[in-house]
VOVEX-245773 format. One record per atom (N, C-alpha, C): x, y, z; residue in one letter. Coordinates in steps of 0.05 Angstrom, whole numbers, plus 5000, padded with zeros to 4 digits. Atoms other than C-alpha are relative to their C-alpha. Example, Ala and Ser with C-alpha at 12.3 -4.5 7.8 and 13.67 -1.06 7.14 Angstrom:
<recs>
501849765000A
524649105156A
501850245000A
498449764999S
527349795143S
498550225014S
</recs>
This chain:
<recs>
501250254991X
384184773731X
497749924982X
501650085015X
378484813690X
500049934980X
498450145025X
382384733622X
500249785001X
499050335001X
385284113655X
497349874995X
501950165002X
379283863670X
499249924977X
501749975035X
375584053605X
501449714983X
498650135016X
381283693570X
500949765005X
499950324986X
381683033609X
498350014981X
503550085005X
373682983594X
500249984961X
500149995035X
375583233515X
501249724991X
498550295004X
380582673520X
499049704994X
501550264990X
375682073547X
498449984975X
501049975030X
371482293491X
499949854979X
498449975015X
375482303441X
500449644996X
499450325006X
377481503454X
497649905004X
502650125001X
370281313465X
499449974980X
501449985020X
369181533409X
502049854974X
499450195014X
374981213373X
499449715004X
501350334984X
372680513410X
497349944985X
502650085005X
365980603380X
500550014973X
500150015020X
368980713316X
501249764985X
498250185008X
373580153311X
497549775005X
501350285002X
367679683335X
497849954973X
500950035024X
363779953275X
501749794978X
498650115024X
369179803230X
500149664996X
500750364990X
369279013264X
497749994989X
502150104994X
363178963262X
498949924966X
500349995039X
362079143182X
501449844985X
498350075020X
367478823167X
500149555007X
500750324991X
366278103202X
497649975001X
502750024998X
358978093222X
498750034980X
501249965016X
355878443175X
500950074974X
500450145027X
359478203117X
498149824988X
502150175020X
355677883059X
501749635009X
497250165005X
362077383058X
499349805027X
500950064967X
360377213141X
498549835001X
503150014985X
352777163143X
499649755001X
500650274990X
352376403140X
500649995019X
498250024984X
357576303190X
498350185027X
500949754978X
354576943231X
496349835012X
502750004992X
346876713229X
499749735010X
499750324989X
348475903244X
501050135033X
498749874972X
352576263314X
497550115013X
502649894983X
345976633333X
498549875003X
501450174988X
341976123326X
500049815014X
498550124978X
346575683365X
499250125029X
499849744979X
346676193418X
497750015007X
502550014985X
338676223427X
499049785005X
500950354987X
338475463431X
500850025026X
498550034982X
342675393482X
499550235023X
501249744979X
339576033519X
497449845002X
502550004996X
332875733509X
500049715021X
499350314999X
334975003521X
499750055045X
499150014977X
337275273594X
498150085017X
502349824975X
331375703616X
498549784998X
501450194997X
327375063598X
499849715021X
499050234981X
331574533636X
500250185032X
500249934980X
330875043695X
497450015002X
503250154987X
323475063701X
499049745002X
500850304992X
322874373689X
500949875030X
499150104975X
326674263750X
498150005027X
501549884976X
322474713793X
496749844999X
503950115001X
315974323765X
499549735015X
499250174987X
319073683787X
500950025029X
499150034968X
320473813852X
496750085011X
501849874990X
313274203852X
497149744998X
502750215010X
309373563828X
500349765018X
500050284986X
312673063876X
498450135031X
501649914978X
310473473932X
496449935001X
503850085007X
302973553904X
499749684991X
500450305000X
303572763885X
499649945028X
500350004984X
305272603959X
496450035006X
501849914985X
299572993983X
497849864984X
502850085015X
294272723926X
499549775009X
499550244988X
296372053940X
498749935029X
499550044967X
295672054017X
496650085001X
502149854999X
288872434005X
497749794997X
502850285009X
285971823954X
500849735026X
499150254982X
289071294006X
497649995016X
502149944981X
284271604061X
498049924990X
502950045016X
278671664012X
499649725004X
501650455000X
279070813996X
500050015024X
500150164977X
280270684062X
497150055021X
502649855001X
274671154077X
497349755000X
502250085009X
270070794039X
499749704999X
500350204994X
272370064048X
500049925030X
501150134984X
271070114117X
497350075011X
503049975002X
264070424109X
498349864995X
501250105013X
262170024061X
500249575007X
499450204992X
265469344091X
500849804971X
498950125028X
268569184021X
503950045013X
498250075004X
275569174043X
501549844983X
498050165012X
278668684004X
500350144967X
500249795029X
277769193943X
503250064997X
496749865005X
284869453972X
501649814996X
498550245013X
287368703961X
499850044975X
501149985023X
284968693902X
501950154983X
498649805012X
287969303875X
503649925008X
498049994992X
294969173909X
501649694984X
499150295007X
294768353884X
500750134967X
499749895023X
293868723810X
501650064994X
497049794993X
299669203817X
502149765005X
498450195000X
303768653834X
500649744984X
500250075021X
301468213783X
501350074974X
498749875025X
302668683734X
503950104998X
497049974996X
310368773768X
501849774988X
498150185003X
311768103760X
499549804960X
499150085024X
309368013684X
502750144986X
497349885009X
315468423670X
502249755003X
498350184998X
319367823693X
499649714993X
501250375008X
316467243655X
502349914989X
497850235014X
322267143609X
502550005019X
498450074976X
326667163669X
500849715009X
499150204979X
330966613698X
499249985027X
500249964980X
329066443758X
503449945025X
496850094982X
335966393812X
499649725010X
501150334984X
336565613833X
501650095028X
499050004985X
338365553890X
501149865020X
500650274987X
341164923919X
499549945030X
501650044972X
338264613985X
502649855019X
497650104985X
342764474041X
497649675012X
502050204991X
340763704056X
502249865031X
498850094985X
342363394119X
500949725003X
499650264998X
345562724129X
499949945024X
501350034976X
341662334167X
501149695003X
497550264982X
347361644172X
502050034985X
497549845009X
353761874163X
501649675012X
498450264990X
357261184153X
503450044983X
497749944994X
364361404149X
501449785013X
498650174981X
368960854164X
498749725011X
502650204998X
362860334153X
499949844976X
502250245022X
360159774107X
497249974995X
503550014997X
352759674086X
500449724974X
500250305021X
352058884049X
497850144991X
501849945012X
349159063985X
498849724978X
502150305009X
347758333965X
497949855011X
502050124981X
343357893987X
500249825028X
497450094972X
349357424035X
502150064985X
497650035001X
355857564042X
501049845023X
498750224986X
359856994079X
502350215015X
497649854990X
365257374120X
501649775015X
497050264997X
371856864131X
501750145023X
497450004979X
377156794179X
501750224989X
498249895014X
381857104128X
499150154971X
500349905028X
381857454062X
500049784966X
499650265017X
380956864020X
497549844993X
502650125013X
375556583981X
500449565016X
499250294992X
379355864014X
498949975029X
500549954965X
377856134091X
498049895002X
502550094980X
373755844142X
497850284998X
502849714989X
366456274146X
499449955026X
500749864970X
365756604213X
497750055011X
502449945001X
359456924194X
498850074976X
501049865025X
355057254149X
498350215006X
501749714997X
351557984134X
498149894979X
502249845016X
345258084097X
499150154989X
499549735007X
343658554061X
497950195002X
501349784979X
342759164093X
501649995029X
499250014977X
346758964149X
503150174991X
497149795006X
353259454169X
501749835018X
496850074982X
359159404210X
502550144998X
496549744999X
366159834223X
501449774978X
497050095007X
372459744176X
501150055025X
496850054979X
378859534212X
501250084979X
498049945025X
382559584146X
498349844972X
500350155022X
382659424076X
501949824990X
498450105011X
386758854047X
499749964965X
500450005022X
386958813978X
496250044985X
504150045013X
379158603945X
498749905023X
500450044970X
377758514022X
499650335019X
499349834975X
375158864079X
499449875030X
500150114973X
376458694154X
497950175015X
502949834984X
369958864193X
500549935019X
502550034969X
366558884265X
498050014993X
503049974994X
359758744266X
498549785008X
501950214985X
355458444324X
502849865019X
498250134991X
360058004349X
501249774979X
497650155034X
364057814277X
501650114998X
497949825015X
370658004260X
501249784983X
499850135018X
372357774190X
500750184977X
499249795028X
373857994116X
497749894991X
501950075014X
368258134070X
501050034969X
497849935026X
370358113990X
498150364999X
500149775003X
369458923979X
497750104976X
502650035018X
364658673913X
496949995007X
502250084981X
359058563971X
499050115009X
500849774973X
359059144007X
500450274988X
499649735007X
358259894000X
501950185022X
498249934975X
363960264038X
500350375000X
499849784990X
365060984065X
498650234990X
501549825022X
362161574016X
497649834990X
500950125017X
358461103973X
497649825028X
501950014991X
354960864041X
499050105017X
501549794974X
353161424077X
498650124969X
503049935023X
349361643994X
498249795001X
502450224997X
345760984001X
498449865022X
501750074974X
343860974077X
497350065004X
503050065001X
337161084066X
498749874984X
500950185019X
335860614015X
500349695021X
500450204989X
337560064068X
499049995020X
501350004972X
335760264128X
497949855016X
502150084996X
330859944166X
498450065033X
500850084965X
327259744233X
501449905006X
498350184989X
331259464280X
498749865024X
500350194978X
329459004343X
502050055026X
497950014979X
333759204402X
498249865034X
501150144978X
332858694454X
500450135031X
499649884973X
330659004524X
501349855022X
498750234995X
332858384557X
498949704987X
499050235009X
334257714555X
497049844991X
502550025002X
328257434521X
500449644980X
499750225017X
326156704484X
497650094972X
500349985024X
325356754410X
497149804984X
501350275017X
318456284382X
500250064974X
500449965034X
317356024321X
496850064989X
503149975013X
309756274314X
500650215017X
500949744999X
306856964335X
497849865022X
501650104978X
302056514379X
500549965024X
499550044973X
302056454453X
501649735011X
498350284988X
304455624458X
501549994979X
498350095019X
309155744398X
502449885026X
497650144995X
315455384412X
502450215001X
498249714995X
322155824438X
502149804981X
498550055010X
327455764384X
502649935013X
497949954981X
333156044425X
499350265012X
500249694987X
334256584476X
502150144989X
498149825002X
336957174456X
500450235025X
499449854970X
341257654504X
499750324991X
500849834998X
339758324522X
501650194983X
499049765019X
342058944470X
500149804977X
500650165025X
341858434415X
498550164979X
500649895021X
340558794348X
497749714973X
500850065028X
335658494291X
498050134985X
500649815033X
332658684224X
497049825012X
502850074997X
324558644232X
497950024977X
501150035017X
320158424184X
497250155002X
502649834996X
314858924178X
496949924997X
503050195010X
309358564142X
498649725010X
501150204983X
309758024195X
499450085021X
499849954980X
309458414248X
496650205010X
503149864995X
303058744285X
500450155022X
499349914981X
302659174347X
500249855021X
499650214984X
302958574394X
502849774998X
497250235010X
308558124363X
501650174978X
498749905026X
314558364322X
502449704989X
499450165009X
317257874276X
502950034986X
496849845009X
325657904269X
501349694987X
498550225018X
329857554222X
503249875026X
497850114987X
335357064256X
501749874980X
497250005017X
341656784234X
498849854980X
500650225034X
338556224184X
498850164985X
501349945024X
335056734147X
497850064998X
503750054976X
327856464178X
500150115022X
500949844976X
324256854231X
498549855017X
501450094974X
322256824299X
498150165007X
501649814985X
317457214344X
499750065026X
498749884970X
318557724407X
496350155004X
501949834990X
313058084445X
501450274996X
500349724998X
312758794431X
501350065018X
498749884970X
314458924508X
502850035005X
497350094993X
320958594500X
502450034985X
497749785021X
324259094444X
499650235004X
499749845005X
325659624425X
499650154973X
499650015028X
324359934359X
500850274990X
497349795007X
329860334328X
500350064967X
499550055020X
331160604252X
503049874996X
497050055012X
337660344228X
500849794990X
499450195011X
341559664209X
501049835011X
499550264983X
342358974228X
502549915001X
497750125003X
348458604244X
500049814995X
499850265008X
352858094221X
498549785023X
499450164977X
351157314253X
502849824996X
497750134998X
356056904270X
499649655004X
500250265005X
356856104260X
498549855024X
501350054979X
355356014332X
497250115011X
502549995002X
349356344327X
497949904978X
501950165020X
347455984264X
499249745009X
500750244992X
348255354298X
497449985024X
502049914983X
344755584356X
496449944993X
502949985011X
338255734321X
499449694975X
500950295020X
338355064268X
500249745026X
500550214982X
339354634333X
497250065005X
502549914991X
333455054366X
497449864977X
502650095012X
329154864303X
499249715005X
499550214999X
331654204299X
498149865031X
501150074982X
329954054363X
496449985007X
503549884991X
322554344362X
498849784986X
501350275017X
321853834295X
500449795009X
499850304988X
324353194336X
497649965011X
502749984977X
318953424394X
498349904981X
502450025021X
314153494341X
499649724994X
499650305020X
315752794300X
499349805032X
499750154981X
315452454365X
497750005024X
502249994988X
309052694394X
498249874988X
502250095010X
305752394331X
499749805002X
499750224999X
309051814335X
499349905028X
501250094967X
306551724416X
497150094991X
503250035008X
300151924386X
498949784989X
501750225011X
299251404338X
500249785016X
500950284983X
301850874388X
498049995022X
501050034978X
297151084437X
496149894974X
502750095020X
290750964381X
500049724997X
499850305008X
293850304363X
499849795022X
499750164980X
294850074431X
495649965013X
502249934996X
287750334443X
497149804986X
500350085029X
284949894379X
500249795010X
499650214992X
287649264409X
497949885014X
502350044982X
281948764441X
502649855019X
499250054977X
283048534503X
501549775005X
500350315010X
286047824518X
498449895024X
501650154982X
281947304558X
501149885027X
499150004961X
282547194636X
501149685005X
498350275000X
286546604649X
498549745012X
502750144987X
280646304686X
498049864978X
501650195017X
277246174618X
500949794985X
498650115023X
282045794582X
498649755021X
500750284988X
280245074584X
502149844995X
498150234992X
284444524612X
499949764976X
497650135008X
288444084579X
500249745014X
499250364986X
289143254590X
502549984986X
496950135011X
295742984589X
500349844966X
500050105019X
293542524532X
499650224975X
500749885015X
291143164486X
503250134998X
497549765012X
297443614494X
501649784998X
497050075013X
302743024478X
499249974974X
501149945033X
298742874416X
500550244987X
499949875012X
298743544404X
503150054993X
497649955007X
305743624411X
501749774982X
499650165031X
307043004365X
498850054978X
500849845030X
303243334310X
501550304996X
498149795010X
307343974318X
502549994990X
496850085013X
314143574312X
499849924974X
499650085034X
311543304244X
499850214979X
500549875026X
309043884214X
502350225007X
498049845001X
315044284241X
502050004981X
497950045029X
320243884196X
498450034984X
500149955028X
316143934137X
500150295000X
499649695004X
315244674146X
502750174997X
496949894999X
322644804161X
501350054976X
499350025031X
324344594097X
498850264978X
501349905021X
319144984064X
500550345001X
498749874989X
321545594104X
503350074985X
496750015000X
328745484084X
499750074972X
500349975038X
326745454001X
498450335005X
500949675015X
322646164009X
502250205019X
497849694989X
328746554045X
502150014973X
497449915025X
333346323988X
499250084981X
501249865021X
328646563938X
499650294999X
500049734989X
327947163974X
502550194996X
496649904999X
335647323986X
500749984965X
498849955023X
336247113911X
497850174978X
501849735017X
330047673883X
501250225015X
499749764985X
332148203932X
502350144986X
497949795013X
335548773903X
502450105030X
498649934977X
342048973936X
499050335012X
500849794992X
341049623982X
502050174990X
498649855011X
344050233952X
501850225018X
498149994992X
350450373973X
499950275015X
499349664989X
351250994022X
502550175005X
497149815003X
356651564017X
499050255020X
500749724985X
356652104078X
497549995014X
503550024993X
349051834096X
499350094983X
503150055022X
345951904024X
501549744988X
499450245008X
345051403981X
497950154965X
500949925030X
342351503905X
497349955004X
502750025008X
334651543895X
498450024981X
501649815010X
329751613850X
501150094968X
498549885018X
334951643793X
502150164997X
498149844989X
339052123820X
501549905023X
496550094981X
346751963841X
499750205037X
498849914968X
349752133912X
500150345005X
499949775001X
351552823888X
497850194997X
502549895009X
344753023868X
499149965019X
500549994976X
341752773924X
500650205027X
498149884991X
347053103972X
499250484988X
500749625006X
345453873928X
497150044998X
502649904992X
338053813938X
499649995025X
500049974968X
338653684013X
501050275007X
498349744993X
343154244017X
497850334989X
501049685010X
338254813981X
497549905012X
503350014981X
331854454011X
500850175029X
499349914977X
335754574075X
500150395008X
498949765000X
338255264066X
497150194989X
503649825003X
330555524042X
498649955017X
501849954984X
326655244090X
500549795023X
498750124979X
330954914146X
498350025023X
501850024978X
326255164193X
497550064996X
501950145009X
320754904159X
498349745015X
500650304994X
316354284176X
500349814991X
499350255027X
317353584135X
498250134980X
501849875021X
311453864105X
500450164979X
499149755018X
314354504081X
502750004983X
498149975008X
320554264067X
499749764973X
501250195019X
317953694022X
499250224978X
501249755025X
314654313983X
502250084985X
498349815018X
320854643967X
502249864985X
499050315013X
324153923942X
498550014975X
502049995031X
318653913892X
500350224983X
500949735018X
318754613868X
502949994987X
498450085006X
325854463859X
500049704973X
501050215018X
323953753819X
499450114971X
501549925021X
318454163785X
501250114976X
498349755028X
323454653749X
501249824989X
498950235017X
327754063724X
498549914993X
502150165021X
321553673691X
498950244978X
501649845026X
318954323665X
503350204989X
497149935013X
326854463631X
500450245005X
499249835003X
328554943668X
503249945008X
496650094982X
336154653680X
499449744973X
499050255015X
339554023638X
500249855026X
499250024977X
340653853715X
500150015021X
500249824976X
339353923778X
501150165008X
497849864991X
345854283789X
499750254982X
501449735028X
342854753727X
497850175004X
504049864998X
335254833761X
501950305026X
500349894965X
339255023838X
502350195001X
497949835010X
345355413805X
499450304986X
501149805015X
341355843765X
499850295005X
499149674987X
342356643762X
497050085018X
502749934981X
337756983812X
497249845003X
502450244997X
333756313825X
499749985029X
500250124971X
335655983887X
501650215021X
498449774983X
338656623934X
501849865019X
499050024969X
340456203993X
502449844989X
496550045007X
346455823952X
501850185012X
497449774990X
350556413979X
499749995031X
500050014954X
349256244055X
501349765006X
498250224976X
353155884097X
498849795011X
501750304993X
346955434114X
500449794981X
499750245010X
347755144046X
502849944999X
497350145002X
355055094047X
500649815028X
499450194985X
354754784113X
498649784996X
501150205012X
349154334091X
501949744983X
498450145017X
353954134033X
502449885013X
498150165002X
359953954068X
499149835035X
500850094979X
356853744138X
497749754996X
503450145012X
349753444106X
497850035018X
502049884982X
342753604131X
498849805017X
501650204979X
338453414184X
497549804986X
501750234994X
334552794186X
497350074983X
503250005008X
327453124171X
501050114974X
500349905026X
330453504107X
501149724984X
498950245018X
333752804081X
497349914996X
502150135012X
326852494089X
497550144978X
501449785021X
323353074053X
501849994979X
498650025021X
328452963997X
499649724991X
500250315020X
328352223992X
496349944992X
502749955003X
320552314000X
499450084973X
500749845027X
320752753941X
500249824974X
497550135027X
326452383886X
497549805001X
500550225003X
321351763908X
497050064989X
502450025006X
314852123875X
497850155013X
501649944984X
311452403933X
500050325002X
499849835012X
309153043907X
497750225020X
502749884979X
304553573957X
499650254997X
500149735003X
305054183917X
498750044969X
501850065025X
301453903847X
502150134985X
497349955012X
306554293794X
500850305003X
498349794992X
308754913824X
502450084996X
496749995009X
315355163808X
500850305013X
498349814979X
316155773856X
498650055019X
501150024972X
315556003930X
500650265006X
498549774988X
315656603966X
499350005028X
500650034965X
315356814045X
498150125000X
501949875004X
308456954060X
499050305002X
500549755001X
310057574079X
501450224976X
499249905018X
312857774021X
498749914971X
501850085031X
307457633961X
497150105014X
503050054984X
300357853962X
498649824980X
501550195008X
295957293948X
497650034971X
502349885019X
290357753910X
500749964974X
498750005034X
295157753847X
500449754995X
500350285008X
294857003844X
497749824994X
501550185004X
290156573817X
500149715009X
499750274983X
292355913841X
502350015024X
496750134981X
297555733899X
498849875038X
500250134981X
298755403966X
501850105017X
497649844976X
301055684035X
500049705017X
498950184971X
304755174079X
502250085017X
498349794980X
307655464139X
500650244994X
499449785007X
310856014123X
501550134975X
499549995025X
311955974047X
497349924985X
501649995018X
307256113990X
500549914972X
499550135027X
307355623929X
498050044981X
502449975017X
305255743869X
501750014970X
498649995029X
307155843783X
499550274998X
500049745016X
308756523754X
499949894976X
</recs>
């Protein structure tokens, strides 16, 4: 047994020792070759990088984990401290201070930065969908689609109303109590005026009830017409005060409501309609007869007043039969000769007297100016200041004159045609003017005019007083409710 043993153990030996001989021989023969040693000493130094590399990236780990801890705690330590000492010291705003800095300095990092836009949700505040908004100054709205149609009414502009449909370069509206076609060139419709509903918008007038309309802001003005209760109109701001609000009616010209007896609403006026145009030009009409007819009972009451007395029948002295036949044989002689002499100055008369100038429609030529001329200055005197006084309407005859003397036209039909001159050509006042003809007081304010009679010196434009301020003028004249004057 002990042999065996022995000779295992000789055995183990034995190959140990060849194992250690064969690693010599490796080792001499690769390693520590001459032939190798580049190859061999680049591998070792490899080898202690990469050993050193690793014990390095492992302490660094442990230092990092060991510094955020002790950060924490340093941190939390100085926090106390300032706070410490800014509320000892009653300097607080030190820690603003320090924190506005810090944040300062965050956001120079982002100067060359875009900023994100970010668009704004806006709300629409008149969603006219299925609407109109007149973006002229009149549109005429007709029976039919036809520049030939009867006019029904007319919008303003700014005034809305529902589509019914579209017909061709037409649209069929509601508005107020109008149904009509407007040409589609006139008006802003669906999209296009719900982007421009606040560009027209306005005040509105909603009548609380049934109320009468004057033509002054004063207590004994005169009532135009009544208007009925929910009645919509457009209110002139700059005439209006907290006591009286001053609303435009169908001619164009305004009236005036008590405060008490509206309502005041943002939004947009409605069409009128023919029967409300008539309405309101009777109403004026009527106020100017009153007027003309109070002066004229004025002056006869001065004249009558002026007169002396006659003598009491008691003083006259009697009369002998022989005096009054005499007298009446001296009246029979000097009667025939007089008759005669009578009879020679009528035919002289009848044969100087010019014939009277022929009338067409109720004008007649004046002044140099034919039937037709006559006839298209009634019609734009009318249609500017119809509800005017003679006075005022006499003004706007002249200012009309004035522009033709100072060339602004070959024509009258050139001064009152003219691009953005005379506005109210496009209203239905002057077209009805033109084919109906105007009232009474605007004929005599026309023939007044053509014949010379001038009460505005040479003015050549007008505006509504509430629409000009005076301060920017050097010269002009307010009558009624238009301001004359020269740009």
């Amino acid at each position: 047994m002990l042999r065996a043993s022995g000779f295992r153990l000789f055995m183990i030996s034995r190959r140990n020792k060849l194992k250690l001989q064969r690693l010599k021989i490796n080792l001499r023969k690769n390693v520590f070759n001459t032939r190798f040693m580049v190859r061999n000493t680049l591998v070792l130094m490899i080898t202690v990088a990469v050993v050193f590399l690793a014990v390095f990236a492992v302490d660094s780990l442990k230092g990092l984990d060991g510094n955020k801890s002790k950060g924490k705690s340093e941190k939390s330590v100085a926090d106390n401290e300032l706070m410490t000492r800014a509320i000892a010291t009653g300097i607080g705003e030190s820690i603003k201070t320090e924190s506005s800095k810090a944040k300062d300095a965050g956001q120079e990092k982002n100067i060359n930065k875009e900023p994100v836009k970010v668009k704004p949700i806006t709300e629409i505040k008149y969603n006219m969908a299925g609407k109109v908004i007149c973006k002229v100054v009149t549109s005429n709205i007709r029976a039919e689609a036809s520049d030939d149609s009867e006019i029904v009414g007319c919008m303003y502009e700014g005034a809305a109303g529902k589509i019914d449909k579209k017909e061709g370069d037409w649209y069929k509206i509601v508005s107020g109590k109008v149904t009509g076609y407007v040409k589609a060139e006139d008006v802003l419709a669906d999209k296009e005026a719900t982007s421009s509903a606040e560009k027209y918008a306005t005040k509105i007038a909603v009548i609380k009830n049934a109320v009468g309309v004057k033509d002054s802001g004063s207590d004994d003005g005169n009532v135009i017409i009544t208007v009925d209760k929910d009645r919509t109109f457009e209110i002139s701001v700059h005439s209006s005060n907290d006591q009286i609000k001053c609303i435009r009616l169908a001619d164009g010209a305004y009236g005036y409501v008590s405060v008490d007896d509206v309502k005041v609403v943002d939004g947009f006026p409605e069409a009128f309609s023919m029967d409300d145009m008539n309405e309101v030009l009777e109403g004026r009409n009527n106020i100017l007869v009153a007027e003309n007819e109070k002066v004229v009972e004025e002056a006869s009451n001065e004249d009558g007043s002026s007169k002396e007395e006659t003598p009491d029948d008691t003083e006259v002295t009697e009369v002998t039969e022989e005096e009054s036949s005499e007298e009446v044989t001296e009246e029979e002689d000097t009667e025939e000769a007089t008759t005669e002499e009578v009879i020679e100055e009528k035919v002289e008369e009848e044969e100087e007297a010019e014939p009277e100038p022929e009338e067409v429609d109720g004008y007649h030529a004046a002044g140099g100016f034919a039937v037709d001329d006559i006839k298209l200055l009634a019609a734009i005197v009318y249609a500017e200041s119809g509800g005017e006084s003679y006075e005022g309407q006499l003004a706007v005859a002249n200012v009309v004159l004035n522009r033709l003397n100072n060339g602004w036209g070959g024509s009258l039909s050139d001064v009152i045609y003219a691009e953005n001159q005379f506005t109210a050509t496009e209203t239905w006042a002057f077209d009805d003017a033109l084919k109906n003809g105007a009232p009474d007081t605007t004929l005599s304010a026309v023939y007044a005019a053509v014949g010379g009679k001038n009460n505005i010196k040479n003015y050549t434009s007008f505006r509504p007083t509430w629409n000009i301020d005076t301060s920017e003028l050097n010269d002009y004249e307010i009558i009624g409710n238009h301001c004359f004057f020269t740009e």
